[in-house]
C-alpha positions as CSV (number, residue, x, y, z in Angstrom):
1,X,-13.9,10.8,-8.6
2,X,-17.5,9.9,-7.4
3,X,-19.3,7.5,-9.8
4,X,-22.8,6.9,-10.9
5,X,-23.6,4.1,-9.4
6,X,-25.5,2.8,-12.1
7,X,-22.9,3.9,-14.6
8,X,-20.3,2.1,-12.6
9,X,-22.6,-1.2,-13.0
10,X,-22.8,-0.8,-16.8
11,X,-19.1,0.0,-17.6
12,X,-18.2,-3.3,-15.4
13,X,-20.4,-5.1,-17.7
14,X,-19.0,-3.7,-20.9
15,X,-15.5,-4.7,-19.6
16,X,-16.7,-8.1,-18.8
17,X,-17.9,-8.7,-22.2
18,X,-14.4,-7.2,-23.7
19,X,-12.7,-9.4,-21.7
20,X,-11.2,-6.9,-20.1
21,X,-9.8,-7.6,-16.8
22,X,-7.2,-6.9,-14.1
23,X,-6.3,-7.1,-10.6
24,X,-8.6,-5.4,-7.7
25,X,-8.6,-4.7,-4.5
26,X,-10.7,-7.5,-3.7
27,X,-9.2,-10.2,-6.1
28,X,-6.9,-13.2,-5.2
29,X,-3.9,-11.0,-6.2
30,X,-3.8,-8.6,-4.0
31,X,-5.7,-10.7,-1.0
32,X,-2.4,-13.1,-1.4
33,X,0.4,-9.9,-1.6
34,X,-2.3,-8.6,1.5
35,X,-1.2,-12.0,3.5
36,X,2.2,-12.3,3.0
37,X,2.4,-8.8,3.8
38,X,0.8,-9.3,7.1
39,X,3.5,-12.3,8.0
40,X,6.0,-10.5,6.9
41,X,5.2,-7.2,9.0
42,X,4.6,-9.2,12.2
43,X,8.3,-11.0,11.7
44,X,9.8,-7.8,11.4
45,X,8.2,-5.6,13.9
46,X,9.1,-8.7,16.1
47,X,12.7,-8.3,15.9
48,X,12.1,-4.3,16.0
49,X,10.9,-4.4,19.2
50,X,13.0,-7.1,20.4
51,X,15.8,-4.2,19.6
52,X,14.1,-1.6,20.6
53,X,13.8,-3.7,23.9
54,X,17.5,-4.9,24.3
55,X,18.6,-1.1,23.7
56,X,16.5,0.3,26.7
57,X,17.5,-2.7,28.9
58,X,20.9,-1.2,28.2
59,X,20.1,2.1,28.8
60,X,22.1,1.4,32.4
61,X,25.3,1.2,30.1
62,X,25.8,4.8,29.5
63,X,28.4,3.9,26.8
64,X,25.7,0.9,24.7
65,X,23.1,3.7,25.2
66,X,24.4,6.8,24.1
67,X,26.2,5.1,20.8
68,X,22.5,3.4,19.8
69,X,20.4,5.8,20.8
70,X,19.7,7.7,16.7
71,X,19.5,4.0,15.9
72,X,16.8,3.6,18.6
73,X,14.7,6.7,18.1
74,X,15.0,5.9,13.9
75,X,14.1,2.0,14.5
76,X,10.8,3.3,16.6
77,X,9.9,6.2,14.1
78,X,9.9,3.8,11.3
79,X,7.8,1.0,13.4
80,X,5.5,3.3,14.0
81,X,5.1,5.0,10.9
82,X,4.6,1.2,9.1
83,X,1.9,0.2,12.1
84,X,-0.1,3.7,10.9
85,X,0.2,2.6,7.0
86,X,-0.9,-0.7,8.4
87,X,-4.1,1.1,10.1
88,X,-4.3,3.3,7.1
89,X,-4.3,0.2,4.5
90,X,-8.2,-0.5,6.1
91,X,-8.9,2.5,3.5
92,X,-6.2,1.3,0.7
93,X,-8.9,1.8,-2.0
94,X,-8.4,5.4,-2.1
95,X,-5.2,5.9,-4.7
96,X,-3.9,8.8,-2.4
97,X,-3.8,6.2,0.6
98,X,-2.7,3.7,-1.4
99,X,0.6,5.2,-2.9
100,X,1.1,6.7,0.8
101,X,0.8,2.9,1.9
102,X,3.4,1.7,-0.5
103,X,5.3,4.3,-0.2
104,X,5.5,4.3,3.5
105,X,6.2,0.8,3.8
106,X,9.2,0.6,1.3
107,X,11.0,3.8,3.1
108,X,11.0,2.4,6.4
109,X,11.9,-0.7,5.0
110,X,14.9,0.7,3.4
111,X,15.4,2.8,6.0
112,X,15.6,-0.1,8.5
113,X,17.6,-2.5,6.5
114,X,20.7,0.3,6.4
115,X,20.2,0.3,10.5
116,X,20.6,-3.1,11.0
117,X,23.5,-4.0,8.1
118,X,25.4,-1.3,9.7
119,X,24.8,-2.4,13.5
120,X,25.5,-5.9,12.2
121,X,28.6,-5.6,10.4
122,X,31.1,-9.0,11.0
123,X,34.4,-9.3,9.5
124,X,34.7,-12.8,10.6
125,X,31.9,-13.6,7.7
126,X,32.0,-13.7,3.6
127,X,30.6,-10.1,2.7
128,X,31.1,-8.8,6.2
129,X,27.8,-8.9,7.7
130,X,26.2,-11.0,10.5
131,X,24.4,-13.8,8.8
132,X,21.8,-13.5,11.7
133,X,20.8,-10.1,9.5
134,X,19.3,-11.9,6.2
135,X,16.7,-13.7,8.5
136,X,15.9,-11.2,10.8
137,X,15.7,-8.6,9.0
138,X,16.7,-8.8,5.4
139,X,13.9,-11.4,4.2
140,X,11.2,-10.2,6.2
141,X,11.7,-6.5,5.6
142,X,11.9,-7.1,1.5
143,X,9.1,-9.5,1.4
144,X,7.2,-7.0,3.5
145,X,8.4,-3.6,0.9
146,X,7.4,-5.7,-2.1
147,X,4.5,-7.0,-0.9
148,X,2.9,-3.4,0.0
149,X,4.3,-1.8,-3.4
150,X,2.6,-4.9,-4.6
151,X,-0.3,-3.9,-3.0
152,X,-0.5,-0.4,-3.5
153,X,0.1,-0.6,-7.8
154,X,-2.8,-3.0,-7.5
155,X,-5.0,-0.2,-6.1
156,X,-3.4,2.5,-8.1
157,X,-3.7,0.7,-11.5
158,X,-7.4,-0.6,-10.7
159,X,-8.4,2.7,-10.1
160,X,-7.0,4.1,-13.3
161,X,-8.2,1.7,-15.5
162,X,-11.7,1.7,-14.2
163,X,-11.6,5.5,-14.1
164,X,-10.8,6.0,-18.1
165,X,-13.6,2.9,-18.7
166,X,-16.2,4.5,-16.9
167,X,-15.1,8.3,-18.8
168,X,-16.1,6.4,-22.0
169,X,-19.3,5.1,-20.4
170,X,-20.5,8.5,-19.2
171,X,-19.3,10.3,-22.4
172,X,-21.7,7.9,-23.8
173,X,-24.9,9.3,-21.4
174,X,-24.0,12.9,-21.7
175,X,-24.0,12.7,-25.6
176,X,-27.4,11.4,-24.9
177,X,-28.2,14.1,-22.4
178,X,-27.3,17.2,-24.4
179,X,-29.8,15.5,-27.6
180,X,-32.7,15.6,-25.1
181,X,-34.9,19.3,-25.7
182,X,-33.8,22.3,-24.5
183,X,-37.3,21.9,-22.6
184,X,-37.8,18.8,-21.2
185,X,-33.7,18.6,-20.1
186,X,-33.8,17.2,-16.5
187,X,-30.9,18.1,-14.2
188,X,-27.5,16.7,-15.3
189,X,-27.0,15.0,-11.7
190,X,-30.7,13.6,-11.6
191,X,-30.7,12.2,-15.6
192,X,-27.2,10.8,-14.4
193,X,-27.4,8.9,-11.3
194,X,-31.4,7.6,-12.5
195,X,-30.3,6.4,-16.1
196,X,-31.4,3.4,-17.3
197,X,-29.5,1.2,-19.6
């Protein structure tokens, strides 16, 4: 939806003196979910590579290589397809790019936390699973999922809610516009976008 500027101005004041408010893109809510994100993405992708790594190192075991190498090509999809929703979050106030951000980020992250639980299974341990897995990968990949659906709602439900406060507002103008003469009736576009308040 393009918006009047002006418009846009006066339904942000009319919400300020309602009281009405909620997280944006550029509040403290979403700059905090936007930092622990960034930790959280750099931890995992860390110990990504550092698999990714290891598994072509042992490429020269025929046996390591060919049993790991879905697991390989899957890990490197899914880092790559989180480092192009990381590029892509520059543009996170668009609600399309947004929900694609989230949505991307929780995928992969569910995606890679079945890799690694099944490549770390342990039946020496309680619940039968390498501890090493809730560090490395575990806690950073949730932290990292929640964080971008975090995000992402953020942007989705700003948008919404300014959306349906600034329909009021310019309901408002174009009840004003269509009282104006038949005569003297300026463009909609131009009596829009020059209104005064």
């Amino acid at each position: 939806m393009t918006y009047y500027k002006n418009i846009l101005e006066r339904t942000r004041e009319k919400q300020y003196k309602l009281g009405v408010s909620y997280p944006e893109k550029d509040g403290k809510l979403y700059n905090t979910l936007k930092f622990f994100y960034i930790l959280a993405f750099a931890f995992a992708n860390v110990m990504n590579l550092m698999y990714i790594l290891g598994m072509l190192l042992a490429l020269s075991d025929n046996a390591i290589a060919t049993k790991n190498v879905g697991n390989v090509i899957a890990v490197s999809v899914c880092v790559a397809l989180m480092i192009a929703a990381l590029i892509a979050s520059k543009y996170n106030a668009n609600v399309i790019v947004a929900s694609v951000f989230g949505g991307v980020n929780l995928g992969s992250a569910i995606t890679l936390l079945l890799i690694f639980m099944n490549l770390m299974k342990d039946d020496t341990v309680a619940g039968g699973i390498n501890l090493n897995y809730y560090w490395r990968h575990l806690a950073p990949l949730t932290i990292m999922a929640l964080c971008a659906v975090g995000m992402a709602l953020v942007v989705i439900t700003a948008y919404f809610k300014t959306k349906k406060a600034y329909s009021k507002v310019l309901e408002q103008v174009y009840e004003e516009y269509n009282s104006l003469p038949e005569n003297d009736k300026p463009e909609w576009e131009a009596f829009a976008a020059n209104y005064e308040f």
